[in-house]
MARNU-452100 format. One line per field, with one value per residue (C-alpha): residue in one letter; chain; residue number from 1; x, y, z. Coordinates in steps of 0.001 Angstrom, whole numbers, always signed. Example, Ala and Ser with C-alpha at 12.3 -4.5 7.8 and 13.67 -1.06 7.14 Angstrom:
! MARNU-452100
res (a s) .
chain (A A) .
n (1 2) .
xx (+12300 +13670) .
yy (-4500 -1060) .
zz (+7800 +7140) .
***
This chain:
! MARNU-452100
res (x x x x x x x x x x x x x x x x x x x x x x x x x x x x x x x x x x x x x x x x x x x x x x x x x x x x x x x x x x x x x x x x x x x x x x x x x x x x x x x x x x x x x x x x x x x x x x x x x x x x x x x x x x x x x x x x x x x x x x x x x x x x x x x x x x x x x x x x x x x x x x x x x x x x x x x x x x x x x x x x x x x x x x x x x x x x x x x x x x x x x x x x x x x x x x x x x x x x x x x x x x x x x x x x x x x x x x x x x x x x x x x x x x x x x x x x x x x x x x x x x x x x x x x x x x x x x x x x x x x x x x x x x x x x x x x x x x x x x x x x x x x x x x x x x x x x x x x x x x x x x x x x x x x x x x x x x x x x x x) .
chain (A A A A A A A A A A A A A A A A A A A A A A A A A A A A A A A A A A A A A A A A A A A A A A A A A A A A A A A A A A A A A A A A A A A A A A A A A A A A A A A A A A A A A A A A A A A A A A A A A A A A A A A A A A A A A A A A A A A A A A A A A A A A A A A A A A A A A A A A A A A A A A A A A A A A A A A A A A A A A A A A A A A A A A A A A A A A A A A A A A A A A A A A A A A A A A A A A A A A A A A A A A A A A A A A A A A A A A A A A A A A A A A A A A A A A A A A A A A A A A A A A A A A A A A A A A A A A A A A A A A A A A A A A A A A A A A A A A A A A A A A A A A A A A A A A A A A A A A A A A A A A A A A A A A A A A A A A A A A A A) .
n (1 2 3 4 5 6 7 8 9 10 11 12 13 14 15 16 17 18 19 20 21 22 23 24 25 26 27 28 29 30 31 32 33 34 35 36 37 38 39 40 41 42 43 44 45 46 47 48 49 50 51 52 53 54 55 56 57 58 59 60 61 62 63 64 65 66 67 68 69 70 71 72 73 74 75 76 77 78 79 80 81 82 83 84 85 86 87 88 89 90 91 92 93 94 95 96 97 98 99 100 101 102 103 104 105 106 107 108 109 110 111 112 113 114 115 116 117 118 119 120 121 122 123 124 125 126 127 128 129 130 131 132 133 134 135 136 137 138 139 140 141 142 143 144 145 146 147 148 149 150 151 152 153 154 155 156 157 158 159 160 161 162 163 164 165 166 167 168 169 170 171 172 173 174 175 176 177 178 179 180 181 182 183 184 185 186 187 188 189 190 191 192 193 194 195 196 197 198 199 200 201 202 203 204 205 206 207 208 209 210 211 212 213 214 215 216 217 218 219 220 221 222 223 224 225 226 227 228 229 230 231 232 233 234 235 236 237 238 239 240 241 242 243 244 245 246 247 248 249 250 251 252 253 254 255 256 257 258 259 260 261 262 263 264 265 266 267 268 269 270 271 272 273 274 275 276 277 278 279 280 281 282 283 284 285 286 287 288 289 290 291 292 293 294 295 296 297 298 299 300 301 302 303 304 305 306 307 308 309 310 311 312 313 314 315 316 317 318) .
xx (+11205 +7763 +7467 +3879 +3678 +991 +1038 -1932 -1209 -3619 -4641 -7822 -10438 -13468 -15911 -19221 -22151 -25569 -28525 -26727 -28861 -27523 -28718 -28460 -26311 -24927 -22255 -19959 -19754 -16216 -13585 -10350 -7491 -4602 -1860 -3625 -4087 -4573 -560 -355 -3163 -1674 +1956 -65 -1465 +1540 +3465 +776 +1583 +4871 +6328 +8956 +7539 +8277 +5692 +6838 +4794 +4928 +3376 +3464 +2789 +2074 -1043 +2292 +4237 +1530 +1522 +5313 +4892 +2411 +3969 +6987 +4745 +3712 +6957 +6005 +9388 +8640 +10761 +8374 +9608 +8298 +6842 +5474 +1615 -572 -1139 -4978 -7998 -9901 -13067 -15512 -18640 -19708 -23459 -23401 -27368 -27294 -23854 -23824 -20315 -19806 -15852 -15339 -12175 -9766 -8393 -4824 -2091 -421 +3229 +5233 +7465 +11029 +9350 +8152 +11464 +12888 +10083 +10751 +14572 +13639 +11572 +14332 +16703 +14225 +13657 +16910 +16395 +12736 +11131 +7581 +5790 +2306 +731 -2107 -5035 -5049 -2601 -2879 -2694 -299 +566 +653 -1622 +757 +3001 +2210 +2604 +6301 +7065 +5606 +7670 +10895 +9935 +9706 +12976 +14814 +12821 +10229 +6652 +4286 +838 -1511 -4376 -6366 -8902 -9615 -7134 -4286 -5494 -6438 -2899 -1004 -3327 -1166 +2001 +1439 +1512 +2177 -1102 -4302 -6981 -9853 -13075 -15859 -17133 -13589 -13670 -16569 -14923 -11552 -13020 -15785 -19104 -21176 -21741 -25251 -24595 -21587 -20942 -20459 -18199 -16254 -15581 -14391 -11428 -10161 -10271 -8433 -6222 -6337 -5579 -2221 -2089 -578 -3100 -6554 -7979 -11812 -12770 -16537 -18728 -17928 -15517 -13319 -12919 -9413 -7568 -3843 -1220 +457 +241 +1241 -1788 -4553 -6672 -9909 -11057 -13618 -13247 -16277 -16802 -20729 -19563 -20296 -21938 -18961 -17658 -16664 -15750 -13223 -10403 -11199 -10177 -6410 -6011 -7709 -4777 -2584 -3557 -2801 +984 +1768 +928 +2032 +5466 +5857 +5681 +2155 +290 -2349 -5265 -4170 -3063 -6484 -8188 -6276 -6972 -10369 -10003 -7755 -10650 -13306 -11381 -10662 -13928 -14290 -11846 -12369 -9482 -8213 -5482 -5937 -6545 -5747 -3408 -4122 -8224 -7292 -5762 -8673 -11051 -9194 -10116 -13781 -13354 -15103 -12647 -13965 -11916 -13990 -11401 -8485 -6791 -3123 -1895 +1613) .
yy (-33113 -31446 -28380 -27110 -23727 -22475 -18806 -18977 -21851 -23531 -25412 -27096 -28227 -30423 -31125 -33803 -32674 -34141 -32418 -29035 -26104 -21910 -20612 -23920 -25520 -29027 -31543 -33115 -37039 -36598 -34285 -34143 -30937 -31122 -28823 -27459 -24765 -26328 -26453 -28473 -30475 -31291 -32255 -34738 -36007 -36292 -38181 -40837 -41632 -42186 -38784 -36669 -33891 -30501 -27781 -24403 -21220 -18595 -19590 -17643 -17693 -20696 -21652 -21958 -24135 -26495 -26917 -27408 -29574 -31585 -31456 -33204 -35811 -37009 -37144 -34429 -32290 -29040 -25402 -22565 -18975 -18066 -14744 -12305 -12728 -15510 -17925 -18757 -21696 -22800 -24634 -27238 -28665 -31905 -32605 -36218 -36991 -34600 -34290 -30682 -28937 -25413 -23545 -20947 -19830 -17008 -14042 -14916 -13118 -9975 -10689 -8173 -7312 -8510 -11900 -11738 -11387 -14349 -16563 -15721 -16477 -19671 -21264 -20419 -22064 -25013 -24339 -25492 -29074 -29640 -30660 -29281 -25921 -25877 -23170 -23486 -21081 -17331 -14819 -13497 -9626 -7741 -9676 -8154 -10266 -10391 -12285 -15664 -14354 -12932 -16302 -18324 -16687 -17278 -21084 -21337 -19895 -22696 -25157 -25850 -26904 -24812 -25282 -22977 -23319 -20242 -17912 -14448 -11424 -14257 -16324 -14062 -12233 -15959 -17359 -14642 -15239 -18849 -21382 -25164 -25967 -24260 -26272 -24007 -25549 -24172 -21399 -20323 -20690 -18422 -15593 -16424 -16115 -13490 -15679 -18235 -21997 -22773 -26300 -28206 -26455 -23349 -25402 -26637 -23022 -22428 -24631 -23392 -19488 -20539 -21746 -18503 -16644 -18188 -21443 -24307 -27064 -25928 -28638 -27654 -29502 -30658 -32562 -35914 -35137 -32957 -31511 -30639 -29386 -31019 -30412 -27381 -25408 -27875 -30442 -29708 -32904 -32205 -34445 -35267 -37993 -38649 -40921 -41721 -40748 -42694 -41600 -38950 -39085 -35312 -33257 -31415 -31094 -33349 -30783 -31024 -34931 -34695 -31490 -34326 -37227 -35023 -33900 -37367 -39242 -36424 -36438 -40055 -39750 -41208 -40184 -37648 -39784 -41964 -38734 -37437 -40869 -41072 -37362 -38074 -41312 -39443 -36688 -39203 -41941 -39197 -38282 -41937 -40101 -37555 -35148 -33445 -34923 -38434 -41125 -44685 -44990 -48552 -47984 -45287 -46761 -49581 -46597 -44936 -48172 -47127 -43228 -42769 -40974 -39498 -37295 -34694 -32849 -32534 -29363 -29327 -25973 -25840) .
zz (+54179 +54333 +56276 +57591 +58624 +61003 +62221 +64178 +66389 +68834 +71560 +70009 +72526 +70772 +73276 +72295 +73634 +72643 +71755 +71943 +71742 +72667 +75970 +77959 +80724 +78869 +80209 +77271 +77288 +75530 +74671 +73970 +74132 +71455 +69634 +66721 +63978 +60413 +59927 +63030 +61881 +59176 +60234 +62942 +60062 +58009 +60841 +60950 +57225 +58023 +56434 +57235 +58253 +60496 +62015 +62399 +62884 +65671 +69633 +72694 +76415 +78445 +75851 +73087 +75517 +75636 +72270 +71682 +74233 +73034 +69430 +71397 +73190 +69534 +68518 +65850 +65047 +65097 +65189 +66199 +67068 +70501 +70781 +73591 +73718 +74023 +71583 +70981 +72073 +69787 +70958 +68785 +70094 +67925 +68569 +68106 +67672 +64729 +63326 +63665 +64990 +66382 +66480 +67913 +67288 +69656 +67805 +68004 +69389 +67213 +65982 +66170 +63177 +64776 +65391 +62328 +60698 +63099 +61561 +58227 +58837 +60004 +57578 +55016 +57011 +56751 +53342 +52291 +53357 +52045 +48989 +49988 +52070 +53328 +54587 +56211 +58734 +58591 +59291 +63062 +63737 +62801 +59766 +56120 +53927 +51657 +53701 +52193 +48575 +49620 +50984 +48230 +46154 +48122 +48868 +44692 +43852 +45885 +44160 +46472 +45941 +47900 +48826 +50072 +51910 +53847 +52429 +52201 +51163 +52239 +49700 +46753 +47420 +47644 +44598 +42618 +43177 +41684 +44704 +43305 +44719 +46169 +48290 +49274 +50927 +48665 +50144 +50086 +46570 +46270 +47981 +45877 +42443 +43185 +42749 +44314 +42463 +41903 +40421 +38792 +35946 +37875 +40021 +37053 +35941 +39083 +39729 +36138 +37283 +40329 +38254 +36026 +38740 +39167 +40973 +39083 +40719 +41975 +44078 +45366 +48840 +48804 +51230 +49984 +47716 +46114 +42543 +41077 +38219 +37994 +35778 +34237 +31720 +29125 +29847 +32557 +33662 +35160 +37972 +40380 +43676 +45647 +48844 +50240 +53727 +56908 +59917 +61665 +64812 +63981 +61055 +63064 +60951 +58228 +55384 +56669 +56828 +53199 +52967 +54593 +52477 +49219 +50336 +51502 +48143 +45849 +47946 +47423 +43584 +43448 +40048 +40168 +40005 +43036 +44854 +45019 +45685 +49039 +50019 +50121 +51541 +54234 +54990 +55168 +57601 +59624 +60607 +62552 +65344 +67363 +67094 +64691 +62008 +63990 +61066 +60793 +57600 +56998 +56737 +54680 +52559 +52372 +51476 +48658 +47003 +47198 +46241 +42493 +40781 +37111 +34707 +33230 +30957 +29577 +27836 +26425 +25099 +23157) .
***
């Protein structure tokens, strides 16, 4: 079982609005409203590989409801604590004559510490019946930042591989306590390891002081691409996976069926190489839909035949 843990729950709205511009009256020519949250997004796309797969988290009020509901509708298994205030919108406007997408995301809802403590309970129930963690999104108020590096922790000593994906103090804190696998975007990876990448070398040095910093895998999410280092500290391989991208539908969410992609083959036992060739082939086949996690496993499949995988390095220490 996979588990996919999403604090800061959602009821995503993506609305496509041509030639979108601030301070004007528009009328979208599609949209779509969906349980989401990167967690969520990820468990949707999990199901569609045919995974076993449950989303937990925290959701309250009637905006949580929804998205248990929905969850249910999909035929997604899911356990989420319910707490007192509101769970969050999140809203997406996809310009489709240029590409460009605006979020704007909801502060979510503060947690307080007793449903805290009833999450926490939960997902070690869970924990005893999975073989894999991912959390994804940011922590919503109220919420230590170290609260992903205390579970990380737990989740390891029962022999489970974690992955974490979020940024900021969350991530720096989590990167520490030596998650199985890290999967920042790359501006994320800026903020992680304290400077910006000006070209590919810098990028290169990058993934390793992720690594240095204490995750076992660093995988860096690019445009069309992604660079990772796999392994552990016995042999490190260095690798890159790129994909000339086709004209989006939207971006929304493409970083968690990539996220999605990843877990799925690395689950199933597939070797590293191949387990990054489908993540990106997951991301980019994802971006022909409009909502997030939806993906059509077949085509992706077809595309991780055409993702240009290249390893750059390999280091073995005794």
């Amino acid at each position: 079982m996979i588990i996919t843990v999403t604090l800061n729950a959602a009821i995503d709205k993506t609305l496509a609005v041509p030639n979108f511009r601030l301070g004007r009256r528009h009328r979208s020519v599609e949209q779509t409203s969906m349980a989401g949250g990167k967690g969520v997004n990820v468990a949707r796309a999990l199901k569609v590989l045919g995974q076993p797969v449950i989303a937990t988290g925290v959701s309250g009020g009637p905006t949580g409801t929804r998205i248990i509901e929905q969850l249910t509708d999909e035929a997604i298994l899911n356990d989420f604590v319910r707490i007192r205030e509101e769970s969050r919108t999140s809203t997406a406007v996809v310009d489709p004559t240029t590409g460009e997408q605006t979020e704007i995301n909801e502060r979510g809802p503060t947690v307080s510490p007793a449903e805290l403590e009833l999450f926490v309970d939960k997902l070690l129930y869970l924990a005893k019946g999975a073989g894999m963690c991912v959390f994804s999104g940011s922590l919503p108020r109220g919420v230590d930042a170290e609260l992903y590096s205390h579970l990380i922790g737990e989740l390891k000593s029962m022999g489970v591989a974690v992955v974490l994906d979020s940024e900021g103090e969350p991530l720096r804190i989590g990167t520490r306590a030596e998650p199985t696998i890290i999967s920042p975007n790359e501006l994320e990876a800026e903020e992680l390891v304290g400077h910006e990448f000006a070209d590919d070398e810098d990028r290169v040095t990058g993934v390793h002081e992720m690594v240095e910093l204490g995750a076992q895998e660093a995988i860096m999410t690019l445009r069309t691409g992604c660079l990772a280092l796999l392994g552990d500290e016995h042999e490190r391989t260095l690798v890159s996976a790129r994909l000339d991208p086709d004209e989006p539908v939207s971006k929304v969410g493409s970083g968690d069926a990539f996220l999605a992609g990843y877990v799925a083959a690395r689950y199933t036992g597939r070797p590293p190489e191949d387990c990054v060739r489908f993540a990106v082939a997951c991301g980019a086949e994802s971006t022909k839909h409009f909502g997030a996690g939806v993906l059509d496993p077949r085509e992706a499949e077809r595309l991780a035949g055409e993702v240009e995988v290249s390893h750059l390095l390999a280091t073995a220490r005794k």
